[in-house]
Biopython code that builds the backbone (N, CA, C, O; Angstrom):
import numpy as np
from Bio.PDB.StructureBuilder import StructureBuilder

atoms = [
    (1, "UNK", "N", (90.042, 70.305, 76.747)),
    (1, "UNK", "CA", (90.679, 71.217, 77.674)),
    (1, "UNK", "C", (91.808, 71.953, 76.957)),
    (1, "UNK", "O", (92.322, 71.366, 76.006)),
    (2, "UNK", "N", (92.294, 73.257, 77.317)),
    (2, "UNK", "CA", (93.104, 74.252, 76.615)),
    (2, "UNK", "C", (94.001, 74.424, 77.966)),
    (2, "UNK", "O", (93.605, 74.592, 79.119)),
    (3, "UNK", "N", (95.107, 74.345, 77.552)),
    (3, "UNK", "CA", (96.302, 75.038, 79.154)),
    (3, "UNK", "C", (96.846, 76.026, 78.603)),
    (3, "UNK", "O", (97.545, 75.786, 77.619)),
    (4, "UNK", "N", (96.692, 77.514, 79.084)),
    (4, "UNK", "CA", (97.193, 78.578, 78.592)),
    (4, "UNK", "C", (98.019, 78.758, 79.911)),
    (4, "UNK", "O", (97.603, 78.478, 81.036)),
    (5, "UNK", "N", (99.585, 79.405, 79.522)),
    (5, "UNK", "CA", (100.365, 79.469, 80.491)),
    (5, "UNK", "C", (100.905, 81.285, 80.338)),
    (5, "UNK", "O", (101.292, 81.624, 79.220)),
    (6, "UNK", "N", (100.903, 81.987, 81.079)),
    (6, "UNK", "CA", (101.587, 82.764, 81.244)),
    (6, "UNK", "C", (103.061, 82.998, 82.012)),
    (6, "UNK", "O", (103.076, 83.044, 83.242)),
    (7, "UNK", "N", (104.015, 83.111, 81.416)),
    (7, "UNK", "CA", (103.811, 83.632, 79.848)),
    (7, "UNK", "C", (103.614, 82.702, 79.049)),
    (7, "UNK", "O", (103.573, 81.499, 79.307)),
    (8, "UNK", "N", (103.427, 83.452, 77.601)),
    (8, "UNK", "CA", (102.506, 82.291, 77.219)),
    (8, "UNK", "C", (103.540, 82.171, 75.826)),
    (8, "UNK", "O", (103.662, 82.946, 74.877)),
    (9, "UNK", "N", (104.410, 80.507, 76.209)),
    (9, "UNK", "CA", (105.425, 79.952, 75.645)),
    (9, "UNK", "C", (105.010, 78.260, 75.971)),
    (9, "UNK", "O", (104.786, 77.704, 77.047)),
    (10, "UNK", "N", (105.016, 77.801, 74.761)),
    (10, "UNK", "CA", (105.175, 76.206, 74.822)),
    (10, "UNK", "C", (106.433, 75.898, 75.353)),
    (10, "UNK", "O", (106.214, 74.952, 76.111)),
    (11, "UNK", "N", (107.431, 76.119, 75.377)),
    (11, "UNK", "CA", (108.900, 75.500, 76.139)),
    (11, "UNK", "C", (108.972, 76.789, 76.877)),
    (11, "UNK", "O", (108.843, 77.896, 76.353)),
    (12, "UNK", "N", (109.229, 76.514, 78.362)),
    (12, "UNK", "CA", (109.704, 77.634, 79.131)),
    (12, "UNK", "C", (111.412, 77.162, 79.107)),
    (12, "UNK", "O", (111.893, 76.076, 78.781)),
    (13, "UNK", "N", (112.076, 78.375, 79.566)),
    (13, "UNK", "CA", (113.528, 78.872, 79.916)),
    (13, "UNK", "C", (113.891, 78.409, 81.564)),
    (13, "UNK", "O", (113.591, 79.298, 82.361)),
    (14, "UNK", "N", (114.310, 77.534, 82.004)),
    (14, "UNK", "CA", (114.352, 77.493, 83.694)),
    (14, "UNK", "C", (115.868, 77.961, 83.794)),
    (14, "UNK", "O", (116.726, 77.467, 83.062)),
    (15, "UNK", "N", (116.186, 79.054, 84.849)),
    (15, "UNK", "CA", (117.219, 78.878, 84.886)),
    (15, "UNK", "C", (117.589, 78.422, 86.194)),
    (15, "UNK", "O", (117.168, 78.806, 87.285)),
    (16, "UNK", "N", (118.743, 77.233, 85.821)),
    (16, "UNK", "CA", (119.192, 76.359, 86.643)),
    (16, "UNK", "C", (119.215, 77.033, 88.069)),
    (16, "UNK", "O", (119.449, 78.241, 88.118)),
    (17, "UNK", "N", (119.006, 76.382, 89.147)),
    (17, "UNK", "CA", (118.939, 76.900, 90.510)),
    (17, "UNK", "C", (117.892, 78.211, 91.195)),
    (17, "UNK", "O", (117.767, 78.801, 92.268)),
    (18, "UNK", "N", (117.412, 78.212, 90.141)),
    (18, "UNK", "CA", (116.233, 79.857, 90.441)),
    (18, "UNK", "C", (114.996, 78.828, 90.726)),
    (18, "UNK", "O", (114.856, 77.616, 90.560)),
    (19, "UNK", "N", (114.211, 79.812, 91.201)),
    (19, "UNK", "CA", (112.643, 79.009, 91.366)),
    (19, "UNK", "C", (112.097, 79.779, 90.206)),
    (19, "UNK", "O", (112.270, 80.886, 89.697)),
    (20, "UNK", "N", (111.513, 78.934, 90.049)),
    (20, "UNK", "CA", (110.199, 79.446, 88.474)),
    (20, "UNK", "C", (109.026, 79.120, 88.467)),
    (20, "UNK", "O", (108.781, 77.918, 88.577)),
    (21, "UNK", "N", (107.886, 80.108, 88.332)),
    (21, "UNK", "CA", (106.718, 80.293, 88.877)),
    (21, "UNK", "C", (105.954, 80.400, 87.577)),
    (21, "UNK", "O", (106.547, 81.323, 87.019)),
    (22, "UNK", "N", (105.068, 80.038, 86.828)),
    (22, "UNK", "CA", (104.372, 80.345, 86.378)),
    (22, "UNK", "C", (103.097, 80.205, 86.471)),
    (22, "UNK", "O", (102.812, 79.114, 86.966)),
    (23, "UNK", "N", (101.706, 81.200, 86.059)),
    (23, "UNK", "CA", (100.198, 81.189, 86.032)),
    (23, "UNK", "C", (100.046, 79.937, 84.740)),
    (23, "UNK", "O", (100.633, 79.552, 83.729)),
    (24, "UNK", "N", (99.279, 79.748, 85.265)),
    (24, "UNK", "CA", (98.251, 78.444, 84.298)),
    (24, "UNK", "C", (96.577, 79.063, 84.428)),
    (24, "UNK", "O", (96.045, 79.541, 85.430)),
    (25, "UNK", "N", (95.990, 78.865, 83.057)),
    (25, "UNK", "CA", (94.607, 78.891, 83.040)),
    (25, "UNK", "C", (93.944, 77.443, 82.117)),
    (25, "UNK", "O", (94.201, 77.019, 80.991)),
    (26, "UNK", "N", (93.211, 77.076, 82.954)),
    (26, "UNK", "CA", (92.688, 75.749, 81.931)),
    (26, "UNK", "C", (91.332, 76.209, 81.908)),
    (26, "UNK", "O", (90.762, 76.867, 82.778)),
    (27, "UNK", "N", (90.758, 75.679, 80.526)),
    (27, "UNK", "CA", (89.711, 76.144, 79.686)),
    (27, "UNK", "C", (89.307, 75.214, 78.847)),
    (27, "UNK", "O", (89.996, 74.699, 77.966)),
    (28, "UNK", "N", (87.955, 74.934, 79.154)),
    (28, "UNK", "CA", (86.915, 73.609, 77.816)),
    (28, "UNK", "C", (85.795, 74.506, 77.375)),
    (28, "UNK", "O", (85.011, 75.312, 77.877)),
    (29, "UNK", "N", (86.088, 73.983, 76.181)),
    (29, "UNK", "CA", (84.508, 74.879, 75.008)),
    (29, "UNK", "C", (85.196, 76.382, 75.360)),
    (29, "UNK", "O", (84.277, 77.091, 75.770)),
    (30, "UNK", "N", (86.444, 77.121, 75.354)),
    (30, "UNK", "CA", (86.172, 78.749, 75.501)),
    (30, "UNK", "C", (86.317, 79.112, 76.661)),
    (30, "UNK", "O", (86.870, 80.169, 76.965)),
    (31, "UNK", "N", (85.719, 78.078, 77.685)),
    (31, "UNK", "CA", (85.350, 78.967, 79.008)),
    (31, "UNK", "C", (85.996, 78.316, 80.100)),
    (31, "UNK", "O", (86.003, 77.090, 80.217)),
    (32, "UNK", "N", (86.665, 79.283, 81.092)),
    (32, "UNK", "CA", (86.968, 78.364, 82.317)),
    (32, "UNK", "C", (86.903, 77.429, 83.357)),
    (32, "UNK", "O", (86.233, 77.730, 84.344)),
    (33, "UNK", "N", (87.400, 76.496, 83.320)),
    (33, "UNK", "CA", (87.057, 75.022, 83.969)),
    (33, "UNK", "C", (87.287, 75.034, 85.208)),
    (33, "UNK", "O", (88.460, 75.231, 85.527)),
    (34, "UNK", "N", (86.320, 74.844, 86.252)),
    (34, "UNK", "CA", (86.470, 74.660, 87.385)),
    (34, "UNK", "C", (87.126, 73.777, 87.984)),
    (34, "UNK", "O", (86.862, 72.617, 87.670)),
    (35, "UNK", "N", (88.191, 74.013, 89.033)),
    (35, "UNK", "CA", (88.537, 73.270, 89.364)),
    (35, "UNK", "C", (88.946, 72.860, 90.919)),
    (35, "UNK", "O", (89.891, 72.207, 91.362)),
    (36, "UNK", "N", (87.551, 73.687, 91.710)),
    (36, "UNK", "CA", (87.822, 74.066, 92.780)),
    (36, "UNK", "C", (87.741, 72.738, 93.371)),
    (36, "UNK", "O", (88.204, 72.858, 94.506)),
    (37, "UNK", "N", (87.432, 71.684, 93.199)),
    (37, "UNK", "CA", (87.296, 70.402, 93.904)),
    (37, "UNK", "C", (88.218, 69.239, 93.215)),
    (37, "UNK", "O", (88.303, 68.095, 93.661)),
    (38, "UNK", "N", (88.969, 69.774, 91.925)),
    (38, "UNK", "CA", (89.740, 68.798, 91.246)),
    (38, "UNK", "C", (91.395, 68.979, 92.036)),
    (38, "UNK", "O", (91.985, 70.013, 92.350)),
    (39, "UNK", "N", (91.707, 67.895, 92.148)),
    (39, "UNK", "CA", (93.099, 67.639, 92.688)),
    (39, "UNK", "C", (93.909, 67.733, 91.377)),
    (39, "UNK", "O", (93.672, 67.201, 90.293)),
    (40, "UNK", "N", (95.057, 68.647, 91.795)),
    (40, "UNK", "CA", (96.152, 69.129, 90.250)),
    (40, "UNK", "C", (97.769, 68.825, 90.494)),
    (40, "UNK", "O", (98.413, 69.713, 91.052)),
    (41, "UNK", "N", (98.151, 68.140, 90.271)),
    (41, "UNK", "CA", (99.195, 67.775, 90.130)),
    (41, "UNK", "C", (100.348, 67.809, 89.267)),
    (41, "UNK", "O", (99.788, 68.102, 88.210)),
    (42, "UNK", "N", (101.865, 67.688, 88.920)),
    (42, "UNK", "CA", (102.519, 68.628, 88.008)),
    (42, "UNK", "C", (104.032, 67.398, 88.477)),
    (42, "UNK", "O", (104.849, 67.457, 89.397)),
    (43, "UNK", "N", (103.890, 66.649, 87.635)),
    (43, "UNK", "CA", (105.732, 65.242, 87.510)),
    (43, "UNK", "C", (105.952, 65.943, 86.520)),
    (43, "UNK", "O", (105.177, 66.267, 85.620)),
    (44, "UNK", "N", (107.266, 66.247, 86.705)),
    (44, "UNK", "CA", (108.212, 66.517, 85.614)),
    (44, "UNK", "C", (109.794, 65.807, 85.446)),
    (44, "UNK", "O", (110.661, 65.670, 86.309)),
    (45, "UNK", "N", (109.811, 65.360, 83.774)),
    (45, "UNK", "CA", (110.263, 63.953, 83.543)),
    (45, "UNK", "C", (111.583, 64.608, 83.094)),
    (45, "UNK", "O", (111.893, 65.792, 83.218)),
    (46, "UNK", "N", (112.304, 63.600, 82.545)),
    (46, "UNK", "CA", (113.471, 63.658, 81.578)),
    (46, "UNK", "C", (113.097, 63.660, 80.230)),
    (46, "UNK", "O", (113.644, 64.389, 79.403)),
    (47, "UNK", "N", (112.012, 62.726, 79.916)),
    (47, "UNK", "CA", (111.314, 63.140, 78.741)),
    (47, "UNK", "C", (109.792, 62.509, 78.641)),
    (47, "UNK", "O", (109.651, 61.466, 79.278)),
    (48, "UNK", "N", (108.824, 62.913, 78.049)),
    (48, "UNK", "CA", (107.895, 61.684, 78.050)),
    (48, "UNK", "C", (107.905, 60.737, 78.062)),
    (48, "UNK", "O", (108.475, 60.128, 77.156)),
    (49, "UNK", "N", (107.105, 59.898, 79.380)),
    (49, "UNK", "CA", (106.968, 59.008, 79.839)),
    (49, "UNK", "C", (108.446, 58.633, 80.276)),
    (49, "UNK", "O", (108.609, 57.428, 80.083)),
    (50, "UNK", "N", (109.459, 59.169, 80.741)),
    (50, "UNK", "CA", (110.719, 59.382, 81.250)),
    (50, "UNK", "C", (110.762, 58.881, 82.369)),
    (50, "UNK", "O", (110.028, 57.973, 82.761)),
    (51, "UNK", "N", (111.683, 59.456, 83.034)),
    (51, "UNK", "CA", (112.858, 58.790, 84.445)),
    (51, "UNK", "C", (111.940, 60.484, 85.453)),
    (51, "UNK", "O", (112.112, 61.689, 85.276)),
    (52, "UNK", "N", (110.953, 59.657, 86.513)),
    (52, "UNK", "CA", (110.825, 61.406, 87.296)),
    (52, "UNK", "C", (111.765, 61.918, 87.328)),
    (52, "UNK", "O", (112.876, 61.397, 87.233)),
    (53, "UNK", "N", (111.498, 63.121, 87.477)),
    (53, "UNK", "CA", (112.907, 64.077, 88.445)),
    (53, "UNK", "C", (112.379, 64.519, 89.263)),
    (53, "UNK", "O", (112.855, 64.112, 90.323)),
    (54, "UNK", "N", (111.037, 65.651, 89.493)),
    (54, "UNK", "CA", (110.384, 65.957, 90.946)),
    (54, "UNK", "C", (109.059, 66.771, 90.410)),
    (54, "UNK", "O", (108.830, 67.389, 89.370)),
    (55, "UNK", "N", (108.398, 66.531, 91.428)),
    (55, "UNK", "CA", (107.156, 67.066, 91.502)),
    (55, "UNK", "C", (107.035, 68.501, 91.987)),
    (55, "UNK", "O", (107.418, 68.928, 93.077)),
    (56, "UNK", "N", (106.182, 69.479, 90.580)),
    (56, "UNK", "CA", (106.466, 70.988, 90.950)),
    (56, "UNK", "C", (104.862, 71.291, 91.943)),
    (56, "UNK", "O", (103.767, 70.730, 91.932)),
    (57, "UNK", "N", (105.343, 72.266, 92.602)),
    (57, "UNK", "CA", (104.136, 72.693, 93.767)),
    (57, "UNK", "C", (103.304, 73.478, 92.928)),
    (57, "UNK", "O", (103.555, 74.284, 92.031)),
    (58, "UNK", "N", (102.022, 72.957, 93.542)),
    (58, "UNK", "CA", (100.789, 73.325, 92.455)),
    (58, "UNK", "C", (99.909, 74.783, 93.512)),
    (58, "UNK", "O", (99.913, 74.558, 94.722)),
    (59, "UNK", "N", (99.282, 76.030, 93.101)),
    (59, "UNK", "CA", (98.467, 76.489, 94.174)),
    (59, "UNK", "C", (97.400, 77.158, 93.197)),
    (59, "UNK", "O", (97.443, 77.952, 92.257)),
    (60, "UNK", "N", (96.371, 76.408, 93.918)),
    (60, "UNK", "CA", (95.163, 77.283, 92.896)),
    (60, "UNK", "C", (95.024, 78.571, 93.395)),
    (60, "UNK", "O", (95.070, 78.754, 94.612)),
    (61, "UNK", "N", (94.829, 79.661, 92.470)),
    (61, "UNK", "CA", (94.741, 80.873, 92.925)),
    (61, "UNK", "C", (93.313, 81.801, 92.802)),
    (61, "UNK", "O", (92.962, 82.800, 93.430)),
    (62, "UNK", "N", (92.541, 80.905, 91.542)),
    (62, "UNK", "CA", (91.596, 81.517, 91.351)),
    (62, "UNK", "C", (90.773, 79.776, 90.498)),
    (62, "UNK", "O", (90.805, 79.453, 89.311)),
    (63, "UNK", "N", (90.235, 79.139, 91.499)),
    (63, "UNK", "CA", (90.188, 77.557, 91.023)),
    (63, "UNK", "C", (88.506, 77.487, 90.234)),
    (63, "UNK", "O", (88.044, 76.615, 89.498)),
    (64, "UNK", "N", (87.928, 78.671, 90.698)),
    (64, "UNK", "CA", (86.330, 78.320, 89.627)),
    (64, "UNK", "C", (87.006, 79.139, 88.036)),
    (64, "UNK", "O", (86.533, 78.992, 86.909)),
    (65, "UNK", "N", (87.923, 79.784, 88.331)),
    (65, "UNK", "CA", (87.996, 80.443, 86.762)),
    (65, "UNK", "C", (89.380, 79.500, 86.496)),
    (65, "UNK", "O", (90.188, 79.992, 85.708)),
    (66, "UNK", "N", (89.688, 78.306, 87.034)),
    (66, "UNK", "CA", (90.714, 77.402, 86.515)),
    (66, "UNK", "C", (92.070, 78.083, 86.392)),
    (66, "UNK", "O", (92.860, 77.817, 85.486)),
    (67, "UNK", "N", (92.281, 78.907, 87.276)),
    (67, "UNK", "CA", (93.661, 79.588, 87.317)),
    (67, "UNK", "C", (94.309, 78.968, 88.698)),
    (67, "UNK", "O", (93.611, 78.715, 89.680)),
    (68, "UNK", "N", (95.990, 78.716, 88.642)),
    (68, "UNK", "CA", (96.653, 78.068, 89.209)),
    (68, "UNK", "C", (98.316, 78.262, 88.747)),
    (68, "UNK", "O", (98.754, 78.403, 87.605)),
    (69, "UNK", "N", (99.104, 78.217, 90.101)),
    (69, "UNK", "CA", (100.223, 78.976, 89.894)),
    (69, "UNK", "C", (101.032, 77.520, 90.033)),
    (69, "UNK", "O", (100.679, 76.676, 90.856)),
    (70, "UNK", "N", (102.077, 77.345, 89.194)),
    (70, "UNK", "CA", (103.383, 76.493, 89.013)),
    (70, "UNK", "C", (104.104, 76.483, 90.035)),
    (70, "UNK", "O", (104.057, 77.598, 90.556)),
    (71, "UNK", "N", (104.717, 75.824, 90.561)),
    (71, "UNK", "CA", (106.361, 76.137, 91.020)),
    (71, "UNK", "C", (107.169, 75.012, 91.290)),
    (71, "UNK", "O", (106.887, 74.131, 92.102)),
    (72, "UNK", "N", (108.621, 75.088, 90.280)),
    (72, "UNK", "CA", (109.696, 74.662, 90.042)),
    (72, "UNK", "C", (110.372, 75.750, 91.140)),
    (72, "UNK", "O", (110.400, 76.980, 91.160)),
    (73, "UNK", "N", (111.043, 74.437, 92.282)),
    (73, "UNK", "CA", (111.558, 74.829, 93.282)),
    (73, "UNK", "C", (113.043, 74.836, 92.921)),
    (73, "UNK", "O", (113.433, 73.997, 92.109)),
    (74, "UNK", "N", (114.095, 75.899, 93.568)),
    (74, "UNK", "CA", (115.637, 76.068, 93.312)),
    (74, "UNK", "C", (116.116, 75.186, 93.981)),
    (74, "UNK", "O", (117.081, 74.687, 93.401)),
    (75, "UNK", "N", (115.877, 74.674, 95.086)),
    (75, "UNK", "CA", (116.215, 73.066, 94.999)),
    (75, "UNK", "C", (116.248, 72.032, 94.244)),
    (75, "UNK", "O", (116.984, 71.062, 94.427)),
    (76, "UNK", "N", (115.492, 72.162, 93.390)),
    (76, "UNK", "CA", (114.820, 70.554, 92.224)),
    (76, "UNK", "C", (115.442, 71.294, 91.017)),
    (76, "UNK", "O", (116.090, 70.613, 90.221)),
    (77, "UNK", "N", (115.253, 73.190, 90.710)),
    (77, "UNK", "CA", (116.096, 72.895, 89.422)),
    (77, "UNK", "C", (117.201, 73.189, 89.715)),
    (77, "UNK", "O", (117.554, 73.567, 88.598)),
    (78, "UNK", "N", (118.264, 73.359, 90.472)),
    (78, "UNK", "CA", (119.909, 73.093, 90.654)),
    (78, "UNK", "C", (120.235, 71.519, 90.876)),
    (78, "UNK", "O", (121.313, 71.139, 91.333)),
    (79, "UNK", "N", (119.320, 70.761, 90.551)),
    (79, "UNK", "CA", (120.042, 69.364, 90.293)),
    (79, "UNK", "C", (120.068, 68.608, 88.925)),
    (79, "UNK", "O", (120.547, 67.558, 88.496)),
    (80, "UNK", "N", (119.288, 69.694, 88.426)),
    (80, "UNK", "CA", (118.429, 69.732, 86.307)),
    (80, "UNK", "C", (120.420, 69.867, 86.076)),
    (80, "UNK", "O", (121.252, 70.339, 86.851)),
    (81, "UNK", "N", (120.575, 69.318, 84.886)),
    (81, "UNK", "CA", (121.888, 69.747, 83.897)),
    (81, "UNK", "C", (121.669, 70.910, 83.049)),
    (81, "UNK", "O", (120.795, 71.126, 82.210)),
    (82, "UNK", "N", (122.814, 71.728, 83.514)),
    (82, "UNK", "CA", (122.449, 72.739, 81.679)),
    (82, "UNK", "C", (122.467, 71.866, 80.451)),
    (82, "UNK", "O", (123.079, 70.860, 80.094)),
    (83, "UNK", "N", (121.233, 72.931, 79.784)),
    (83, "UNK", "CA", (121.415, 72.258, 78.452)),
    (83, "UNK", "C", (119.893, 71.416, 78.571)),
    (83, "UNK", "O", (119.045, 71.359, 77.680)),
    (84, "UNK", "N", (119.826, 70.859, 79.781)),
    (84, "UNK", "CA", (119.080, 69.483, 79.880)),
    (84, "UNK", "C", (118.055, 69.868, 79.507)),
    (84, "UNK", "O", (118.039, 71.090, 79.358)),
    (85, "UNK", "N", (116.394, 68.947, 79.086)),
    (85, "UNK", "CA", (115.502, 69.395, 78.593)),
    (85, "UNK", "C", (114.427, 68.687, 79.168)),
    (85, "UNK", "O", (114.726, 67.498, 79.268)),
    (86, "UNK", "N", (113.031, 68.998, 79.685)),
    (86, "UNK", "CA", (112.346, 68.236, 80.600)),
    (86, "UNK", "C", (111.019, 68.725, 80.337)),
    (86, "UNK", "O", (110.802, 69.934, 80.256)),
    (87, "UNK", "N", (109.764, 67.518, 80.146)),
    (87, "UNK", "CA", (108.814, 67.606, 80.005)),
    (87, "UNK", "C", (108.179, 67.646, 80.990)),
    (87, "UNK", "O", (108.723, 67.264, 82.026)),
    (88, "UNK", "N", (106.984, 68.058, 81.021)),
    (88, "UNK", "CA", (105.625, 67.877, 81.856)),
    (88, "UNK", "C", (104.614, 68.201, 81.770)),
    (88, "UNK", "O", (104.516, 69.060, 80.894)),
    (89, "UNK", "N", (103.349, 67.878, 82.423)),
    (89, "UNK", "CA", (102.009, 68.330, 82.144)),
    (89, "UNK", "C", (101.503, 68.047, 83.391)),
    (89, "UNK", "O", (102.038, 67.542, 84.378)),
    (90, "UNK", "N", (100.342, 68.469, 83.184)),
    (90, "UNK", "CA", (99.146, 68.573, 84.757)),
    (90, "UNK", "C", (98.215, 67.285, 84.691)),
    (90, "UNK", "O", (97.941, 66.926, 83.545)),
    (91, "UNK", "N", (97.708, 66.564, 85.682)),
    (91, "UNK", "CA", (97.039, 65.301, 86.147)),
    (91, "UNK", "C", (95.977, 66.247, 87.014)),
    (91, "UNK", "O", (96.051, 67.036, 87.956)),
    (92, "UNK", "N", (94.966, 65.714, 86.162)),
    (92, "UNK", "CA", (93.708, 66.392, 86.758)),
    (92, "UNK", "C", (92.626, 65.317, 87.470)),
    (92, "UNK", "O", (91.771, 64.822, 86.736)),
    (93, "UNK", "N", (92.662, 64.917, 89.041)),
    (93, "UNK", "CA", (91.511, 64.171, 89.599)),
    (93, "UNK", "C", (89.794, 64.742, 89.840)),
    (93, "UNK", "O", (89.635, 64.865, 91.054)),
    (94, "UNK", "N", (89.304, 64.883, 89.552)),
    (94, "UNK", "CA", (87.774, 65.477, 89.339)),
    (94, "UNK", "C", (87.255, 64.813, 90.570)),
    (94, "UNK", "O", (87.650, 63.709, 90.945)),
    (95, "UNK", "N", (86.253, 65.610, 91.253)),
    (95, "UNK", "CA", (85.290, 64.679, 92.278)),
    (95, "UNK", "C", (84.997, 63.915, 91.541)),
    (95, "UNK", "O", (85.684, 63.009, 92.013)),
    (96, "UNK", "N", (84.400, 63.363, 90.510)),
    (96, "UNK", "CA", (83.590, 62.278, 90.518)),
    (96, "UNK", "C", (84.633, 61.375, 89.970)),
    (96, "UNK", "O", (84.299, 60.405, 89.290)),
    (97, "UNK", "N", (85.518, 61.562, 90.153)),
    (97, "UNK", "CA", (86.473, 60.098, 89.981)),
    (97, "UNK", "C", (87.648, 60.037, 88.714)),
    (97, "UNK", "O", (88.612, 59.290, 88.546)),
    (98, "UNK", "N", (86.983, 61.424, 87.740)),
    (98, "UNK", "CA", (87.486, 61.162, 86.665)),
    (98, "UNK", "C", (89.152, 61.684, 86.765)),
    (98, "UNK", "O", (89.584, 62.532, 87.546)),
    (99, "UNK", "N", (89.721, 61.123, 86.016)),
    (99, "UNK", "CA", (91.364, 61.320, 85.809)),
    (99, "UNK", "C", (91.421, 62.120, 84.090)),
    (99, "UNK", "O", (90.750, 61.795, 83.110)),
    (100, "UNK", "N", (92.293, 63.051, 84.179)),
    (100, "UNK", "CA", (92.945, 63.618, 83.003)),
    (100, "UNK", "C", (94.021, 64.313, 82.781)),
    (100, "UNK", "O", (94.003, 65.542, 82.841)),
    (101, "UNK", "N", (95.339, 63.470, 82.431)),
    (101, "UNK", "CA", (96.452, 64.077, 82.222)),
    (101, "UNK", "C", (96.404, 65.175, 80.657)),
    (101, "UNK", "O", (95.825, 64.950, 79.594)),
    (102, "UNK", "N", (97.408, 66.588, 81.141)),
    (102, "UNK", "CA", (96.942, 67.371, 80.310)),
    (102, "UNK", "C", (98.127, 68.205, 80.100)),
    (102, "UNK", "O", (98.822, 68.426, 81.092)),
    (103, "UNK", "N", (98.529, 68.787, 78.788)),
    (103, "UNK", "CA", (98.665, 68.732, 78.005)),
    (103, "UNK", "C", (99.090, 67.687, 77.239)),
    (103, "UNK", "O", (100.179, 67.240, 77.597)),
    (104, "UNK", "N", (98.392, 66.948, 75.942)),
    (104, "UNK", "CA", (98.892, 66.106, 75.509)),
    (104, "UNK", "C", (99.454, 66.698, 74.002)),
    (104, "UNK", "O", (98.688, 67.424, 73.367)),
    (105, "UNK", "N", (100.639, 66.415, 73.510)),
    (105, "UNK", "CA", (102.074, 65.904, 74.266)),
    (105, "UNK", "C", (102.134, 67.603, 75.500)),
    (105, "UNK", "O", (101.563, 68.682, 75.661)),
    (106, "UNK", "N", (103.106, 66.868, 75.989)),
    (106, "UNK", "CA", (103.443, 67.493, 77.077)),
    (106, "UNK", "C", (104.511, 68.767, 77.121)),
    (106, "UNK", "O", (105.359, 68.808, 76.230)),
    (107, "UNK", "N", (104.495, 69.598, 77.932)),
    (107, "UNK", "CA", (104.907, 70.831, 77.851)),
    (107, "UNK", "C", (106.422, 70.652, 78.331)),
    (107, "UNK", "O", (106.856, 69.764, 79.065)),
    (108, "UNK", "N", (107.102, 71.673, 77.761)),
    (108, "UNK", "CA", (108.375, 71.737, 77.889)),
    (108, "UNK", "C", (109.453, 72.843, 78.377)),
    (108, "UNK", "O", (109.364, 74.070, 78.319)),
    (109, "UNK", "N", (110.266, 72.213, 78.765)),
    (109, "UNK", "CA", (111.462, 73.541, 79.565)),
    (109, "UNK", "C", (113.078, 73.074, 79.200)),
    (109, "UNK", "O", (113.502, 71.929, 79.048)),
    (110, "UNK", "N", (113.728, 74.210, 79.125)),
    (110, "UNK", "CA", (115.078, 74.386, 78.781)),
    (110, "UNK", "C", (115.436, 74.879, 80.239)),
    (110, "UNK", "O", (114.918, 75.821, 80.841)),
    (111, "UNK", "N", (116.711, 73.801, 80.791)),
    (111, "UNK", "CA", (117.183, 74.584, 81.704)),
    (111, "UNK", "C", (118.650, 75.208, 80.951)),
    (111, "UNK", "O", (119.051, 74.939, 79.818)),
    (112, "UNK", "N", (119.184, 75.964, 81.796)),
    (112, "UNK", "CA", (120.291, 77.052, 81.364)),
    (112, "UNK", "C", (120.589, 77.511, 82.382)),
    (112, "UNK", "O", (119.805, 78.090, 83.133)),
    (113, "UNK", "N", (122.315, 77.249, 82.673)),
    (113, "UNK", "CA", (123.151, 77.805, 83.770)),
    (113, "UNK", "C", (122.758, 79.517, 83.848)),
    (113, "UNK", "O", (122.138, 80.205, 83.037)),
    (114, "UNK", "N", (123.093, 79.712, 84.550)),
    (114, "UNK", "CA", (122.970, 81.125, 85.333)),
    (114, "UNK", "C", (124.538, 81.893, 84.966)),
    (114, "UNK", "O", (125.547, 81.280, 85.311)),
    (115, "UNK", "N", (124.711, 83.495, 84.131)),
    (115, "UNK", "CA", (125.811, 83.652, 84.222)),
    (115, "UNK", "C", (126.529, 84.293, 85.124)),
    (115, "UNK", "O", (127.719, 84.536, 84.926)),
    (116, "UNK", "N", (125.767, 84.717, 86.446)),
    (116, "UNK", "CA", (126.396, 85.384, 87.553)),
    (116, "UNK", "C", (126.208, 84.217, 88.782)),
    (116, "UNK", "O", (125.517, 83.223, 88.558)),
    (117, "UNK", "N", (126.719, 84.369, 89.784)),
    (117, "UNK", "CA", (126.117, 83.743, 91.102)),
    (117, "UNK", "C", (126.123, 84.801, 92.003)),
    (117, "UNK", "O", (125.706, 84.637, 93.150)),
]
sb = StructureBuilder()
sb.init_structure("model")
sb.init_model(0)
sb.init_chain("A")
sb.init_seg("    ")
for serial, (resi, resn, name, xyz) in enumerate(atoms, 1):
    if name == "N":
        sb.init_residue(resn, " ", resi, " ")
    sb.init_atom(name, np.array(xyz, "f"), 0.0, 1.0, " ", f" {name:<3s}", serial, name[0])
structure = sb.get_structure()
């Protein structure tokens, strides 16, 4: 499996207290992975295999071509520290039972205070 994120950055930028949205496309052999019946899920840690901090809202948007939108809520990141640094990846349940956490190692974000309010 391939997780292409738009934009397309291995560490995203969160800034503290904003909501942050990003597209996801997952892809095996080249081509897009269906995932209209797979349950997708998104813990994001303090670091791998870390302390949770909260679970980002997942919405498939286009689930036979494996596209699916992020969201880090401004609730969950105004309690992140500046500076702080936080992993995560997607947990993929398949109808037929199968489990696959994904990206391995896991994807990453910089949060960073905001310089206006």
């Amino acid at each position: 499996m391939v997780i292409r994120l738009r934009p397309a950055r291995r560490t995203l930028v969160i800034v503290r207290g904003n909501d942050k949205v990003f597209d996801v496309t997952v892809t095996k052999g080249g081509r897009p992975l269906d995932i209209t019946d797979a349950e997708v899920t998104c813990a994001v840690k303090d670091k791998r295999d870390g302390r949770f901090l909260f679970a980002a809202t997942i919405t498939k948007i286009d689930p036979a071509n494996g596209r699916f939108f992020v969201h880090f809520p401004k609730e969950e990141t105004a309690r992140l520290l500046p500076y702080q640094r936080v992993q995560f990846n997607f947990r993929f349940v398949f109808a037929d039972g199968t489990e696959k956490n994904y990206p391995t190692p896991p994807l990453r974000a910089i949060i960073v205070d905001r310089v206006t309010d």
